[in-house]
Structures are given as structure tokens and as C-alpha cells.
N, C-alpha and C positions, 0 to 999 in steps of 0.2 A: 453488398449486404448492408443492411441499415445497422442503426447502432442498436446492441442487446442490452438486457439491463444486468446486474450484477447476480439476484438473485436466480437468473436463470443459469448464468455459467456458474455458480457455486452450483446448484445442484445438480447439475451434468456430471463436475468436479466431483460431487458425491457419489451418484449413483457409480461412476465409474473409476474411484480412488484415487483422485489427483489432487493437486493443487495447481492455483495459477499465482504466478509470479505480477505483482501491482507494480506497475513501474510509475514512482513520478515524472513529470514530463515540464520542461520549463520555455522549448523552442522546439523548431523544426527538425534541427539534429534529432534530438531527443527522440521526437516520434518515430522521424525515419528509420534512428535504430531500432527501436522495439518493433515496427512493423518489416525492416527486411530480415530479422530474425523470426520475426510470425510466423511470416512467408516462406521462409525455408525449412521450417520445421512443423507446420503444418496444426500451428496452435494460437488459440483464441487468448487475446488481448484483453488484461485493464489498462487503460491509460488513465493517472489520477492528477489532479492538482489542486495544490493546497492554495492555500488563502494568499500564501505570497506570491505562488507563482501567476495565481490568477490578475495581481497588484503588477506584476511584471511585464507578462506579457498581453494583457487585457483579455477580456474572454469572447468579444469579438475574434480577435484574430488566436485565441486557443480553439472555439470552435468551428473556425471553417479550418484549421487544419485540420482538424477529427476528421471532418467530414473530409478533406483534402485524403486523407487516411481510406477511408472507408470507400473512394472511389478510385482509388488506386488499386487498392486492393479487396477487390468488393466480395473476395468467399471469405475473408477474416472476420470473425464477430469482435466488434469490439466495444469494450463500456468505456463510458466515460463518467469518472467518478470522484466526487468531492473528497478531498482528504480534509479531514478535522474541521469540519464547520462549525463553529466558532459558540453560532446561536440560530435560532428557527430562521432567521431573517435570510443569514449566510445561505442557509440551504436551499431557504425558498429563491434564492436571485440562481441560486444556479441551478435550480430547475428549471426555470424561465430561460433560462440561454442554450436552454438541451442535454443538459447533463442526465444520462440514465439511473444513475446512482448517486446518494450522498451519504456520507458521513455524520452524523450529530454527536461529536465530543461532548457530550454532559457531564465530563469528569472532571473539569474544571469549569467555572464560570467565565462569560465572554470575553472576562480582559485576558483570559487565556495563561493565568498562573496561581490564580487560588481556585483551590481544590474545592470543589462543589459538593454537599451535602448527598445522601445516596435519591431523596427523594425530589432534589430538583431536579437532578441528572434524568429519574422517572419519569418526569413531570412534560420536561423540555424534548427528550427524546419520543413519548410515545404521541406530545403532539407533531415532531415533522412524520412522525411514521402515519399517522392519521392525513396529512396533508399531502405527500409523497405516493404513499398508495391509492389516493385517489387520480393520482396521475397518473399510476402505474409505473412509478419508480422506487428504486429500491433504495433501502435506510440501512444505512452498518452505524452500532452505539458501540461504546467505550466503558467497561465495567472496571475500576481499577486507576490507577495510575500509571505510567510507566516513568522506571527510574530504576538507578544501578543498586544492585541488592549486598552492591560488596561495599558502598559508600551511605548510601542509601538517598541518594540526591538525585532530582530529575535532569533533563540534559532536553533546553531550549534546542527547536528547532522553526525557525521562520516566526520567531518567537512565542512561540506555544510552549509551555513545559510548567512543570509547579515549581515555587521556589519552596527553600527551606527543604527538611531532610524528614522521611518517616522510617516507621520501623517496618519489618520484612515482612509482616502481617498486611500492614495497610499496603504495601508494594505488590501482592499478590493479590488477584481475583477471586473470591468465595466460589466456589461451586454452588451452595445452597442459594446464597443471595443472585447471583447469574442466573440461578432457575426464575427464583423472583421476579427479575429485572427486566429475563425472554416473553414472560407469562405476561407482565402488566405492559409490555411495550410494542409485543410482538414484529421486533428488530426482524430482518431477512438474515444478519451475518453481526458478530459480535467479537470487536477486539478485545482481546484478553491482555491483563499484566501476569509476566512471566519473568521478568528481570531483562530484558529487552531494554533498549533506550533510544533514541532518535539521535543521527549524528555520526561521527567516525569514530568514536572514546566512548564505545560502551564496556568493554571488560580491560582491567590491566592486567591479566592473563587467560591461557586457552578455557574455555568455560567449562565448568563442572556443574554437575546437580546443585553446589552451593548455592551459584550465582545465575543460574540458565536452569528456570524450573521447568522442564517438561511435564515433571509430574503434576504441575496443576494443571495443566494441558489435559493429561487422563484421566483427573479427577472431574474435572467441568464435564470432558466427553461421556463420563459412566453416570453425570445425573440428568447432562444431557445429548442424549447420542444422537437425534435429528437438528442439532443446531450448528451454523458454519461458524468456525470460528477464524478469527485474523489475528494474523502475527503482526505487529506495528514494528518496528527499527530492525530492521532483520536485515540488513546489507549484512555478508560476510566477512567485506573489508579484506579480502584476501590480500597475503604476502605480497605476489606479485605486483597490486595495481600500488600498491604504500610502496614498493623499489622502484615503479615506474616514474611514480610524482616525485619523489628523494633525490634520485638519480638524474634528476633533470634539475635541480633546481628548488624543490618546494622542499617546506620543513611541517615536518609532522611526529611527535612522538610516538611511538611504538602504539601498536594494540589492538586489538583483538576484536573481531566479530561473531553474528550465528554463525555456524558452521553448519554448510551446506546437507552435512549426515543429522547435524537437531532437527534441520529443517523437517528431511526426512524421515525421520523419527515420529515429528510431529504430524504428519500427515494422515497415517490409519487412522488417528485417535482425533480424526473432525476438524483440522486448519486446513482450510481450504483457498484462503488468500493470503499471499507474503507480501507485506509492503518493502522495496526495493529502493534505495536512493543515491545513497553516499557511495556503492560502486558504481556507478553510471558516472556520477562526481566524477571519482577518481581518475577511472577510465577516461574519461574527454580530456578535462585537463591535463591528465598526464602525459597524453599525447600531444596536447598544444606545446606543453610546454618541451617536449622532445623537439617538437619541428622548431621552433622558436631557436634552440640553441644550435642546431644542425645547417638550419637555414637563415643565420641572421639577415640577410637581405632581400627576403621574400617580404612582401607585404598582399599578395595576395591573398583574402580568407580562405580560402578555397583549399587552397595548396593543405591549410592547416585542419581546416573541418572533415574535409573527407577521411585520412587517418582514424582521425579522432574521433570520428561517430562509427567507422568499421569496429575501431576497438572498442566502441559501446554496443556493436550488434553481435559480437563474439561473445561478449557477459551476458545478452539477454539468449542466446542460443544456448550457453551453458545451463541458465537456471531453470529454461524452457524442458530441457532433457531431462535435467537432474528431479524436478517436480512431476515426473510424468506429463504435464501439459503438452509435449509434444507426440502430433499424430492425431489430435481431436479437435480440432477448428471445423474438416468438414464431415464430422459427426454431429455437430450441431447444426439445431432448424429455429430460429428466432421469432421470436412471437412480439408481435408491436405493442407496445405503450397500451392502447387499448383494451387488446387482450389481456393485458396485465392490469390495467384496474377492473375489470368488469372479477379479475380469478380472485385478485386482493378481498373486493363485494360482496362476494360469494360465500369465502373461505372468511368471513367473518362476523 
């Protein structure tokens, strides 16, 4: 199956009440997890990567393993999609390398920690959406900042994050101005701030309405109920995978993540994509670092990757179920690039 673009599985996601799970992606593991959990639960794939991991692993070799992905297993739909592109440039190279979807972060400016004005972020995002659609790829913007609403400070990731600290106001997404921001930009999918944060140390404890707003989640939904929205720093960080890295060796202080039931929660009311990372993290590493002490005289990779990426396809199985995502892969029918800008042309 060729690769889909993002706007088509949110709206599948819609019309049929689910969400899909975004999983970052830095290497082979990586994918081969998300995709033999696909594959057994019968649900269609984001696979995203950010600016760093594209510095990482280069995007030659991220995108023949997509496609390595896709002809493996050729009834999974899968997108491939920019996480936080930086600035029009970002997005436009990895259009150019095949990415079906991008990201334009306008919420901060391209050094990627001062916080951007509402109308540059307008300015910047509805020209890739203008550039993007004539490819027939799809645009997700950023309305909001994200950052911890009990500190009120953001949390660098791959070094992206605002520095300095605001108040709960400016941490939270407007409804009214979101209407604005769909209207003048005409975004496919739109991350919202909710008290969310990028990283493993988003709450120092179980989240409440306090610090984990859903209810801007319902308020954005009730002014706008046909728009998809995204949840950004949403790993769960569950107990188990913090005792697995602990208990081997690694040091991490205590703390909390979205909880699988917010997730859930959030889902009637229009988030349709959850970006996923730090349990993937966890999950590999913690298992390297299990074999590592179990087997000090192994030096084969192998012996320690395979573990380590099963425990990464057991988390992307989980959140697959838990999202409804599973059971819908081959209810979907993918329409090419083409088709998708001539409907962009149309519809405009």
C-alpha cells in the first residue's frame, strides 16, 4: 500500500471515532515496532520524525525504511509525518524526500525557543499549507505553547521548547482565536496546548483538571467540531516502563504522565492524533539495559535489540487498542498525492 497522507486517516479517525497513536521514530527498531504491532492489530500507522531525528538518522535512510515499511507490509496505511518543523524551509525539504504530512510549529520562531507572535505563526503556517496542498500534503499548526501548567515553564525536546515561564492563560489554547487561526490558515489537524509537555517530567503528580486541561479540548471542539486536533507530549510514562529503566540501572525521578483514560476522554470531543515518544524511550532502553546486566558477556546487538524492540511493539499494541485505532487499517482506501491536490484545488 503506498503511503497516505495524514489528513485522510484523521478523517477516517473521525467519521469513525478513534484516534491514532503518532509514534516518533529514530531507527529500524523503532519502526519495526510500530509496524509489527500495526500488523497484529489490524491499524493504520503515523510514523513521525522530528528535526533531530531526521540530523540522526538522515532522511535518505528514514525514507527507504518507510518505504522498507510499506512493502513489508503493504495492507497498512502509513504517513509519514514531520514533527515540529521549525520553519517553511524544514517542511518544504521534507516534502521533497516524501513525507506525506508536515508539521509547521509557528508557535515559536525558527531558533525554536522564542515564542512567536499569533500573526507570524498565521503568516508562516498558512504559507506551507498553501505550498503543501499543492502537493497534496497535509499541514498540522500549533496554536498555543506547550508547557507544565503547575510550574508554568516549557520542557525542551530535541531542542525545541520556549524558555522563560508564562501564565496559565498564555499555556492554554483560545477557542475563539483557534477558530481564527483554522479559518485564516486552513490547517488539515491542529495541536492544541492543554498542559501537556514534551519529555518524561511532565506532571510531579497524577494529573487533575488543574494541570491536564481537557476541558480546553471541549471548548476548542464546541466552536470547532469539524476540526482534528493533536495532543503533543502525551507519552503516559507508565509505572511499569520508570521500574524497568530503575531497576536495571538508570536514574530517573519519579513522575507522571497523560493517562491513557485523558487520552480517552479526549477523543469524542475531536483529538484525533496522540503524539507518543518517551514510552518507546523507555521501553527499548530499559530493556537494553535488563540484558546488559543479565548478560555481561554478550556483545552481540541482536541478542539485545530483539527484546527491546518486542517491548516496544507490546506499548504500540496497547495504545493501538486502547485508541480504538485497532481493527481499521483495512477499512481504509488511500488516494494518491494527486488526488489529494486536485481535492485541496477544489475545495478552495
Amino acid at each position: 500500500m503506498a503511503l497516505i497522507t495524514l489528513r485522510q486517516l484523521l478523517d477516517h479517525a473521525a467519521e469513525n471515532n478513534y484516534a491514532l497513536p503518532a509514534f516518533n521514530v529514530n531507527n529500524l527498531e523503532y519502526i519495526q515496532a510500530v509496524m509489527r504491532a500495526a500488523d497484529a492489530t489490524d491499524s493504520p500507522v503515523i510514523l513521525q520524525a522530528s528535526r533531530g531525528a531526521r540530523a540522526y538518522a538522515g532522511d535518505a535512510f528514514l525514507r527507504h525504511l518507510i518505504l522498507g515499511a510499506t512493502e513489508e507490509y503493504p495492507h497498512i496505511p502509513v504517513c509519514l509525518h514531520l514533527d515540529h518543523g521549525d520553519q517553511p524551509s524544514t517542511c518544504i525539504s521534507a516534502i521533497t524526500n516524501g513525507f506525506t504530512s508536515v508539521m509547521m510549529d509557528g508557535s515559536l520562531l525558527a531558533d525554536g525557543k522564542s515564542i512567536a507572535s499569533y500573526e507570524y505563526n498565521v503568516g508562516v503556517t498558512a504559507d506551507v499549507v498553501k505550498i503543501a496542498h499543492a502537493a497534496g500534503v497535509s499541514v498540522e499548526g500549533e496554536l498555543g505553547c506547550l508547557g507544565n501548567l503547575e510550574t508554568g515553564a516549557g520542557e525542551k525536546e530535541d531542542g525545541h521548547g520556549f524558555e522563560g515561564k508564562l501564565s496559565r492563560e498564555e499555556l492554554l489554547t483560545d477557542p475563539e482565536q483557534a477558530f481564527d487561526f483554522v479559518e485564516k490558515t486552513g490547517v488539515d489537524a491542529l495541536a492544541v496546548a492543554i498542559g501537556t509537555s514534551h519529555g518524561a517530567y511532565k506532571f510531579t503528580r497524577a494529573p487533575d483538571g488543574d494541570i491536564l486541561s481537557i476541558e480546553t479540548i471541549a471548548k476548542i471542539n464546541k466552536r470547532l467540531p469539524n476540526t482534528h486536533m493533536v495532543m503533543h507530549g502525551s507519552s503516559s510514562v507508565p509505572q511499569d516502563l520508570q521500574d524497568l529503566f530503575t531497576a536495571n540501572g538508570g536514574t530517573m525521578k519519579q513522575t507522571w504522565g497523560v493517562p491513557v483514560a485523558e487520552i480517552q476522554k479526549a477523543i469524542p470531543l475531536g483529538v484525533r492524533k496522540v503524539n507518543i515518544d518517551t514510552d518507546l524511550r523507555l521501553a527499548f532502553t530499559g530493556m537494553i539495559r535488563k540484558h546488559h546486566l543479565e548478560n555481561p558477556d554478550n556483545f552481540d546487538p541482536r541478542n539485545y535489540l530483539k527484546p527491546a524492540t518486542a517491548r516496544m511493539v507490546d506499548v504500540c499494541r496497547e495504545r493501538f487498542i486502547a485508541f480504538n485505532t485497532a481493527g481499521q487499517a483495512s477499512k481504509i482506501r488511500v488516494k494518491r498525492l494527486p488526488d489529494m491536490a486536485k481535492a485541496y484545488s477544489t475545495a478552495a
